[in-house]
N, CA, C and O of each residue as an XYZ file, in Angstrom:
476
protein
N       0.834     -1.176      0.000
C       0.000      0.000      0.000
C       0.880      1.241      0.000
O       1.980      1.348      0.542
N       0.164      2.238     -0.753
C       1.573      3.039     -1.106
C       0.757      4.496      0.350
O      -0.439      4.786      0.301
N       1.379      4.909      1.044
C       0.696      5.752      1.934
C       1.155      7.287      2.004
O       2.375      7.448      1.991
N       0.360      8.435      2.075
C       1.002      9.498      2.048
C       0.275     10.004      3.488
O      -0.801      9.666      3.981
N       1.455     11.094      4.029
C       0.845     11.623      5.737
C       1.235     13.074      5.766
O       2.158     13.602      5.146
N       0.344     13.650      6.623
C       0.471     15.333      6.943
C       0.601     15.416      8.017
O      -0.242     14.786      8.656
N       1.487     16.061      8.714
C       1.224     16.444     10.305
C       1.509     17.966     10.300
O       2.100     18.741      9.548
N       1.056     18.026     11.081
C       0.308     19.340     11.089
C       0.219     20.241     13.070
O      -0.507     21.139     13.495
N       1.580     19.225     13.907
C       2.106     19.696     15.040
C       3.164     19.647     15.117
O       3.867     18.807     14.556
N       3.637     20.753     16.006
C       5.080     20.812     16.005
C       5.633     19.589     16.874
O       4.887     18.707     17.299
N       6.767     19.615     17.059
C       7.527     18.193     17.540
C       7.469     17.675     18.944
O       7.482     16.520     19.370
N       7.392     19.001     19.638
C       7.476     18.875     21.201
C       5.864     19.489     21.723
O       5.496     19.659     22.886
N       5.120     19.730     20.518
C       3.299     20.320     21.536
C       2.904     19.182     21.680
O       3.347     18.840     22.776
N       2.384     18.434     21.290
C       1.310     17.562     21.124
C       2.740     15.938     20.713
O       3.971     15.902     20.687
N       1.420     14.688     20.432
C       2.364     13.574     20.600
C       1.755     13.184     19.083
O       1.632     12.006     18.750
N       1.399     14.262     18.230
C       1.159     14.397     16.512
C       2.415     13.538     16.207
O       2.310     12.332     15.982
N       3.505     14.133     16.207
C       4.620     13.839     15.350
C       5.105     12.656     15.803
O       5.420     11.839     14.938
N       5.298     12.244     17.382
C       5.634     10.878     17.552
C       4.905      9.947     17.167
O       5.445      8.861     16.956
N       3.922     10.048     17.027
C       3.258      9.192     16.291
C       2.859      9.092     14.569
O       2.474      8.041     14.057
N       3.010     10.230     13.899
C       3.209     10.290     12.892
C       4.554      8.972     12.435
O       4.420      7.852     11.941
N       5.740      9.705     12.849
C       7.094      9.192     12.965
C       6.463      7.470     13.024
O       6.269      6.814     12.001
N       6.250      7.030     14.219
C       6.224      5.694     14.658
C       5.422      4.873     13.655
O       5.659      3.691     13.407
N       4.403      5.635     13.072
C       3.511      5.071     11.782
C       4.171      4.647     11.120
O       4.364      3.432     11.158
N       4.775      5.402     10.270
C       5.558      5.787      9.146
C       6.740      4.869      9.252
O       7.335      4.562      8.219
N       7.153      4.376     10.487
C       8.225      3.402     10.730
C       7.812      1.776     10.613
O       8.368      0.914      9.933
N       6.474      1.626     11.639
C       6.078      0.611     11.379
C       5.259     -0.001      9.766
O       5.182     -1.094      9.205
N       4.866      1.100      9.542
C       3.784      1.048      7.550
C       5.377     -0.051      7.026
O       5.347     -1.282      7.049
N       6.402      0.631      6.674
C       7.693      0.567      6.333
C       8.025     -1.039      6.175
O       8.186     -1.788      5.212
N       8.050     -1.205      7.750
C       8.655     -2.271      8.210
C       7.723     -3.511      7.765
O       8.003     -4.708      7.711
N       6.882     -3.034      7.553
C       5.148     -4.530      7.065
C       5.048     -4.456      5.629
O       4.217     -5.089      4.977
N       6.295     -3.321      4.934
C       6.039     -3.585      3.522
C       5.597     -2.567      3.016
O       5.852     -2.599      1.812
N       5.156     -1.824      3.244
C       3.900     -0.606      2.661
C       5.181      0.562      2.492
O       6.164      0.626      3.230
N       4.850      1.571      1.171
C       5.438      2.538      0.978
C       5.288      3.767      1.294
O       4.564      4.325      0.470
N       5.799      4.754      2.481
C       5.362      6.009      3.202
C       6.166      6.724      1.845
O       7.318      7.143      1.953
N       5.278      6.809      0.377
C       6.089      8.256     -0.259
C       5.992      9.863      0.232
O       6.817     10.652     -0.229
N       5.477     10.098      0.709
C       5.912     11.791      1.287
C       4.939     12.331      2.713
O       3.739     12.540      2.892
N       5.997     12.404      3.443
C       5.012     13.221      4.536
C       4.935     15.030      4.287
O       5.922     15.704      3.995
N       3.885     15.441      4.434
C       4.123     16.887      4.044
C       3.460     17.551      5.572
O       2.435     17.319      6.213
N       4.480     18.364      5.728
C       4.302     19.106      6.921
C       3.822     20.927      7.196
O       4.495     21.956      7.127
N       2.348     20.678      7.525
C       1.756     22.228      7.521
C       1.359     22.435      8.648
O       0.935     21.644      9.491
N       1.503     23.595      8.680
C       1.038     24.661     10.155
C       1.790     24.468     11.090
O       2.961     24.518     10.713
N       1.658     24.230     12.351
C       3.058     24.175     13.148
C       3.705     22.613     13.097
O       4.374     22.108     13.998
N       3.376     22.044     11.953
C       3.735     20.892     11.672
C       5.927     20.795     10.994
O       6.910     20.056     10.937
N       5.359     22.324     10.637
C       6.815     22.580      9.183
C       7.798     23.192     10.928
O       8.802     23.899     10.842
N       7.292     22.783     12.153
C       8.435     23.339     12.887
C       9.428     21.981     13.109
O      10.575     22.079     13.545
N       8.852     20.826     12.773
C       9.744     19.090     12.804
C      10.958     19.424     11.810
O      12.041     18.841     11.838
N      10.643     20.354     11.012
C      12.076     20.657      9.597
C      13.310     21.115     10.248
O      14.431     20.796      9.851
N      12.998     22.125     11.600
C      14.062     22.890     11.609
C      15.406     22.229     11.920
O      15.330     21.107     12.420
N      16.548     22.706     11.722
C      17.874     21.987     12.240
C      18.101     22.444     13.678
O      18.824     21.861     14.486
N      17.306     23.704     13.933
C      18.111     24.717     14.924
C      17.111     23.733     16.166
O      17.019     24.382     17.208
N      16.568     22.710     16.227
C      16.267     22.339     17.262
C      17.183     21.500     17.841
O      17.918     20.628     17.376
N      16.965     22.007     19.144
C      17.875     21.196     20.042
C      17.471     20.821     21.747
O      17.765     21.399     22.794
N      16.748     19.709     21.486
C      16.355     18.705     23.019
C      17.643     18.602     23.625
O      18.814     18.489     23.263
N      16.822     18.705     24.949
C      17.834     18.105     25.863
C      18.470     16.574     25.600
O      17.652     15.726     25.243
N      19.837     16.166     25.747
C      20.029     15.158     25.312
C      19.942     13.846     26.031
O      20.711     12.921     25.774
N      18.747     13.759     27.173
C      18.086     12.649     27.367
C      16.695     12.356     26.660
O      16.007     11.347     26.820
N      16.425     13.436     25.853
C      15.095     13.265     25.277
C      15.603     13.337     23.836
O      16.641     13.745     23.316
N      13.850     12.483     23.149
C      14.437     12.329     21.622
C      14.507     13.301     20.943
O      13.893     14.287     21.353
N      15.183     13.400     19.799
C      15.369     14.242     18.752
C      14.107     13.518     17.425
O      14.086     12.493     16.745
N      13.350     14.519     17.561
C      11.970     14.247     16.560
C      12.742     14.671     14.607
O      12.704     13.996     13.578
N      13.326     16.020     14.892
C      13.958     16.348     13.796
C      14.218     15.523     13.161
O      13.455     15.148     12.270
N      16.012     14.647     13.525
C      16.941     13.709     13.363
C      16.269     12.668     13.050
O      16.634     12.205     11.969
N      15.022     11.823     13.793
C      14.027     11.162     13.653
C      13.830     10.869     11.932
O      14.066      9.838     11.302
N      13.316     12.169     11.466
C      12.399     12.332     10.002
C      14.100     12.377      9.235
O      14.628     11.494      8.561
N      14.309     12.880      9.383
C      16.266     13.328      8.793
C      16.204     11.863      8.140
O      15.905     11.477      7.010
N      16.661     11.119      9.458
C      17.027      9.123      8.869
C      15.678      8.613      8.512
O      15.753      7.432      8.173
N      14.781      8.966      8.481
C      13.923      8.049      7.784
C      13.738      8.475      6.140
O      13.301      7.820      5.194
N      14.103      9.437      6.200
C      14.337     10.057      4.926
C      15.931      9.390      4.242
O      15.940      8.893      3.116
N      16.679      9.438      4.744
C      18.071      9.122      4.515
C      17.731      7.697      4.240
O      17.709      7.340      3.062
N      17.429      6.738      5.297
C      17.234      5.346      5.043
C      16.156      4.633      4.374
O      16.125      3.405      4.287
N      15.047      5.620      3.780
C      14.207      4.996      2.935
C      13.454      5.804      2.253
O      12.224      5.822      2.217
N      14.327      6.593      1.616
C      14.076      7.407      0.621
C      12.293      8.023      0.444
O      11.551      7.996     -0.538
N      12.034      8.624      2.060
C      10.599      9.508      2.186
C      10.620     10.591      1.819
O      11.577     11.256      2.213
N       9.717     11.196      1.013
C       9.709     12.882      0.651
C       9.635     13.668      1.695
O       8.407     13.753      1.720
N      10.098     14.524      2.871
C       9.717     14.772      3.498
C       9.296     16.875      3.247
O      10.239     17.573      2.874
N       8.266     17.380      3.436
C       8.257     18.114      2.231
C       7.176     19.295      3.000
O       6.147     19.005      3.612
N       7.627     20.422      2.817
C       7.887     21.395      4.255
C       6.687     22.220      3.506
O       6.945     22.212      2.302
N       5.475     22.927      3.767
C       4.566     23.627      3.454
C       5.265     25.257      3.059
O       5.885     25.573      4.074
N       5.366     26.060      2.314
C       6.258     27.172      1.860
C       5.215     28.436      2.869
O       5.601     29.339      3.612
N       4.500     28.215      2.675
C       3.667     29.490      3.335
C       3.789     28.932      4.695
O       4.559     29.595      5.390
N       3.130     27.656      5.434
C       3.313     27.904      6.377
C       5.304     28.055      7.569
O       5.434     28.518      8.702
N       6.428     27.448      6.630
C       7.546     27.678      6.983
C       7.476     28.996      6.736
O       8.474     29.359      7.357
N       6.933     30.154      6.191
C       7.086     31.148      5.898
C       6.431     32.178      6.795
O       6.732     33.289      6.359
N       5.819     32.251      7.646
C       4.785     32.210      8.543
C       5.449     32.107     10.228
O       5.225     32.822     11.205
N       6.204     31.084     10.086
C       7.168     30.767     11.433
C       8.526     31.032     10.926
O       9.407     30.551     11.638
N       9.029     31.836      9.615
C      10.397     32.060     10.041
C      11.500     30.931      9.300
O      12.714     31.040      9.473
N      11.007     30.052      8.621
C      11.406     29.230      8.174
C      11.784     28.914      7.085
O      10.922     28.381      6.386
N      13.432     29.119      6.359
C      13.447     29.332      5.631
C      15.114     28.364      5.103
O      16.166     28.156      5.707
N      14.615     27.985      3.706
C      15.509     26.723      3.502
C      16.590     26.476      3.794
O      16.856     25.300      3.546
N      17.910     27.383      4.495
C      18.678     27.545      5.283
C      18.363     26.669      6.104
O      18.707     25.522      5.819
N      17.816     26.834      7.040
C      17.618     26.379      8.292
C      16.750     25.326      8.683
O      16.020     25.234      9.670
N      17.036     24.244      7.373
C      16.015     23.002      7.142
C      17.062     21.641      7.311
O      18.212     21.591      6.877
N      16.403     20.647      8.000
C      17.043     19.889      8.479
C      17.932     19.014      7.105
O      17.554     19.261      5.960
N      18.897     18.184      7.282
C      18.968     16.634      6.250
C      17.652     16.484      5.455
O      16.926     16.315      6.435
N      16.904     16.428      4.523
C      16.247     15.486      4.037
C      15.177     16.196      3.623
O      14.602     15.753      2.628
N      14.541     17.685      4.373
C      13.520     18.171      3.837
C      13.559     19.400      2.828
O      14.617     19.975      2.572
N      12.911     19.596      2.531
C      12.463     20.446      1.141
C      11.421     21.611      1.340
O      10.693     21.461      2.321
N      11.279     22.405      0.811
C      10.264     23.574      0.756
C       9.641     23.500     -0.519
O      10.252     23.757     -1.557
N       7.901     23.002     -0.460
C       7.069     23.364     -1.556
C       5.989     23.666     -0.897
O       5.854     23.830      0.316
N       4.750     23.778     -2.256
C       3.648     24.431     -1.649
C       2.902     23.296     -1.871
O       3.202     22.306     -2.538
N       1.515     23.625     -1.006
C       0.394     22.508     -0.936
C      -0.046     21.909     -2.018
O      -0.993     21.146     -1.825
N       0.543     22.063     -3.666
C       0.381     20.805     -4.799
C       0.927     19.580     -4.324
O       0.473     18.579     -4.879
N       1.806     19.396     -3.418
C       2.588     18.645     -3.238
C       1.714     17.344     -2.192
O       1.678     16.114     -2.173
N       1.172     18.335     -1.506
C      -0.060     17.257     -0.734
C      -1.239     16.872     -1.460
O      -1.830     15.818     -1.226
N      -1.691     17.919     -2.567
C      -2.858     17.536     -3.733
C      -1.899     16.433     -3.927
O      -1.958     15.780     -2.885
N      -1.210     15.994     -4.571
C      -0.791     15.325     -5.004
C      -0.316     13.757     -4.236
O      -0.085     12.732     -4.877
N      -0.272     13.841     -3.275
C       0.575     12.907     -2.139
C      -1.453     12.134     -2.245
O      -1.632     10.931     -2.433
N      -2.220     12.773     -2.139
C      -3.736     12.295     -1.912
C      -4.029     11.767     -3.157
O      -4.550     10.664     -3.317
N      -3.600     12.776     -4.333
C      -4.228     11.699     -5.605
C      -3.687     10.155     -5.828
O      -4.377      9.199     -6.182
N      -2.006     10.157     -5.473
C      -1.096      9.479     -6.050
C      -1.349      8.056     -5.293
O      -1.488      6.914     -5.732
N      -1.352      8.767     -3.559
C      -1.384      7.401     -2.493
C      -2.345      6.590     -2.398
O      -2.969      6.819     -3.434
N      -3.017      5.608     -1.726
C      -4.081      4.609     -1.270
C      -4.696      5.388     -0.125
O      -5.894      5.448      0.149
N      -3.584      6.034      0.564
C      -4.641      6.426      1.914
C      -3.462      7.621      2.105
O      -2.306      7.527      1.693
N      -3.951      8.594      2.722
C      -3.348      9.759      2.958
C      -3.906      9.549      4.908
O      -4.890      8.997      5.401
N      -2.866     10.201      5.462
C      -3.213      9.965      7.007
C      -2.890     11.418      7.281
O      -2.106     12.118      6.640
N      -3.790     11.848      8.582
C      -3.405     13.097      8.863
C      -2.720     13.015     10.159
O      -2.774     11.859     10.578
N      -2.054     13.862     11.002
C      -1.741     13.618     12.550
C      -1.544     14.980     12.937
O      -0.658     15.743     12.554
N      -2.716     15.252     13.951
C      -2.850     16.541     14.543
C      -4.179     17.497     14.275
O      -5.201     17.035     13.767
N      -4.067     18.681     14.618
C      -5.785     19.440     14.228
C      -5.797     19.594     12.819
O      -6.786     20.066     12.258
């Protein structure tokens, strides 16, 4: 099943993105293809590099970085809303990208199931 996902919280509000993440790991692992997560509203704050957890807690960033690195996921940053918080391709982690919402039209036409995570 080919799957596309949006999240749409930042990394440390809500438990959106850990679970986004953990989806997207397990879909993977059972076979199924996560082609692009696209990240809007305070979702495009998981892109930044400049985050930095304390280092007993996880790194959500680094997280999407290697799953991108190790299995080639689109990971694919909303332009207005990175634009909105300050966010600008400089300051984008390993692996993600800046486009605009065709990119999620598209992630919905292309996939079997599009998943959302967050408001």
């Amino acid at each position: 099943m080919k799957l596309g996902l949006m999240v749409s919280e930042g990394p440390y509000t809500h438990q959106a993105s850990d679970t986004a993440y953990n989806f997207a790991v397990a879909a993977i692992a059972k076979g199924h293809e996560v082609q692009r997560v696209f990240f809007y509203h305070d979702g495009v704050l998981n892109a930044t590099r400049l985050t930095t957890p304390p280092q007993d807690d996880r790194h959500i960033v680094n997280r999407w970085s290697a799953l991108n690195a190790d299995h080639k996921v689109d990971l694919v940053v909303c332009v207005a809303a990175a634009q909105r918080r300050g966010i600008q391709e400089e300051v984008l982690a390993p692996g993600f990208r800046i486009s605009g919402l065709g990119q999620l039209v598209d992630s919905g036409i292309k996939a079997d199931r599009l998943v959302t995570f967050g408001d």
